[in-house]
N, C-alpha and C positions, 0 to 999 in steps of 0.2 A: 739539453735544455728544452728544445722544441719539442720533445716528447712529453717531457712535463708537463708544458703550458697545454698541449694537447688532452690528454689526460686531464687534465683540470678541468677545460671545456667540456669533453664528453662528460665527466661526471657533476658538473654542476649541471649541464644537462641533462642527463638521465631523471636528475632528483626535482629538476624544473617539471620535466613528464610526469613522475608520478604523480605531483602536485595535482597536475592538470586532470588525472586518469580518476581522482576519487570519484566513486558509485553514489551519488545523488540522486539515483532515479534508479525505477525498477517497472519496467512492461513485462507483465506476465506474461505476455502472448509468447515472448521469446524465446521464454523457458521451456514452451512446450516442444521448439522445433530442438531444440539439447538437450532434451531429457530423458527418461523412462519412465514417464508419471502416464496412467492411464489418459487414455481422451477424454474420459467423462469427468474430471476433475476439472474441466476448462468450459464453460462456457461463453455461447454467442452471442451476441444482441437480439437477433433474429428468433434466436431457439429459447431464451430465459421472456424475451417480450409474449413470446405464444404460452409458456407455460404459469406467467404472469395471469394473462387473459382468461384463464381456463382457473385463477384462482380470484376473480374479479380482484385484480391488483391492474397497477400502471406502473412496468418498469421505466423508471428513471436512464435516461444515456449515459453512456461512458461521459464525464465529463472531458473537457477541451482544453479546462485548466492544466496549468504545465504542459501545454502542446503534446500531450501525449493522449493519442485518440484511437484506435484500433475499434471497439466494437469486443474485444478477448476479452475475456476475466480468467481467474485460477480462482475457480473454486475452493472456499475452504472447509476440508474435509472437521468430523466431530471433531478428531483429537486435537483438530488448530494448524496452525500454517504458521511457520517460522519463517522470516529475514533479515539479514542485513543490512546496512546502508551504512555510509564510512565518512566521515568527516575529518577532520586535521584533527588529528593526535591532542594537542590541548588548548581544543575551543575552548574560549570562554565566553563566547554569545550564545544566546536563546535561539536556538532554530524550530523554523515554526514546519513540521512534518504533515502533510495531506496524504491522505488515506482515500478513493476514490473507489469507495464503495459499491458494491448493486445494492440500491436504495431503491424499494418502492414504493407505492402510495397506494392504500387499501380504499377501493370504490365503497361506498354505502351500505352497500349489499354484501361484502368480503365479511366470512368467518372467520378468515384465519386468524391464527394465535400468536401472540408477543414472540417476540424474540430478544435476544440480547446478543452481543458480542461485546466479549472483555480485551483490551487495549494493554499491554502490557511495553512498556521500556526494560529490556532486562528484568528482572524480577520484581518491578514495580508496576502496581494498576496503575494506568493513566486514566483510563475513560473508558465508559460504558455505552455503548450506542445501544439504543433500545429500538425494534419498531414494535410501530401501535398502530393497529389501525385507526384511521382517522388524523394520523400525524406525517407530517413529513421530515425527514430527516434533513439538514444540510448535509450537502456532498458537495466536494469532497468533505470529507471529515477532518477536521486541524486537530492536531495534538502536539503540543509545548514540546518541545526535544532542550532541557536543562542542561548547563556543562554536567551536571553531576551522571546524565543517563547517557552518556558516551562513554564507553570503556574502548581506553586504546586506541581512539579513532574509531570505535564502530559500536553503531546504535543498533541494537539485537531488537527485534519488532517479531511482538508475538500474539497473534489473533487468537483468542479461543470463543467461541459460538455457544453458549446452552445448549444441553443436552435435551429439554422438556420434551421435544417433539420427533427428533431423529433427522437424518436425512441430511443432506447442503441445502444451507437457505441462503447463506452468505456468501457473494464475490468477491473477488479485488481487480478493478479494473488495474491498478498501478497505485506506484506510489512514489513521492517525492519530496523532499524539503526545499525550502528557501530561507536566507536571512531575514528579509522583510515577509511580512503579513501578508497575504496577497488582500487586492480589495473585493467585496462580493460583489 
């Protein structure tokens, strides 16, 4: 009989842990120390801020929101950046998901051209971030996470960037959900 009630503990235990283990967050940086993904897919604060300057841009900071701060990004390559993110099997609330972009802000004098990046929940567009120059973005970026855009407990998040111009123009510092809204 004490083996039972044993067993009953560790497994209502075990299932208490996983509860607790869901991936709500996601730092790229960390990816890069477990990966095989090139180095130049990742950038720095220091290196995207000088390459900013030399495009008369002002690179925006890693934002602070969700205490996730590093200075990393993972770059997102043409074809797009997939991940992630896992919630209780069958939410029925609205989570609201932050995106914490490399946002810049084009100086007076910047040529440079639009960009876009498309926001996808599973096979659904959610949002279009656009930069302009002469605009500034909010960052982090919010996008509504519905019960309906969780499959299984897990919100698949899929970056894809215009092709107009070539290259990585887009980062992702991180990214993260919460229940509540945060306030700006």
């Amino acid at each position: 009989m004490k083996n039972l009630f044993l067993f009953f503990f560790l497994a209502v235990g075990l299932i208490l842990a996983e509860e607790v283990s869901i991936k709500t967050f996601i730092n790229f940086s960390r990816m890069e120390q477990a990966s095989n993904i090139p180095s130049e897919h990742y950038g720095y604060y220091h290196e995207l801020k000088k390459w900013a300057n030399f495009q008369n841009m002002y690179l925006q900071p890693d934002s602070k929101k969700g205490n996730i701060h590093d200075g990393v990004c993972r770059m997102i390559p043409t074809k797009g950046l997939e991940f992630v993110l896992e919630a209780q099997p069958n939410e029925k609330r609205r989570l609201f998901l932050y995106l914490d972009l490399t946002t810049y802000e084009a100086k007076p004098n910047s040529k440079f051209p639009s960009r876009s990046l498309s926001i996808f929940l599973g096979k659904k567009l959610k949002k279009v971030v656009v930069f302009r120059p002469g605009v500034t973005a909010d960052n982090p970026t919010l996008v509504h996470v519905d019960p309906e855009d969780i499959q299984e407990g897990k919100i698949f998040v899929k970056l894809i960037p215009d092709h107009t111009e070539g290259g990585m123009f887009w980062g992702i510092w991180d990214a993260y959900y919460t229940y509540q809204k945060e306030k700006d």
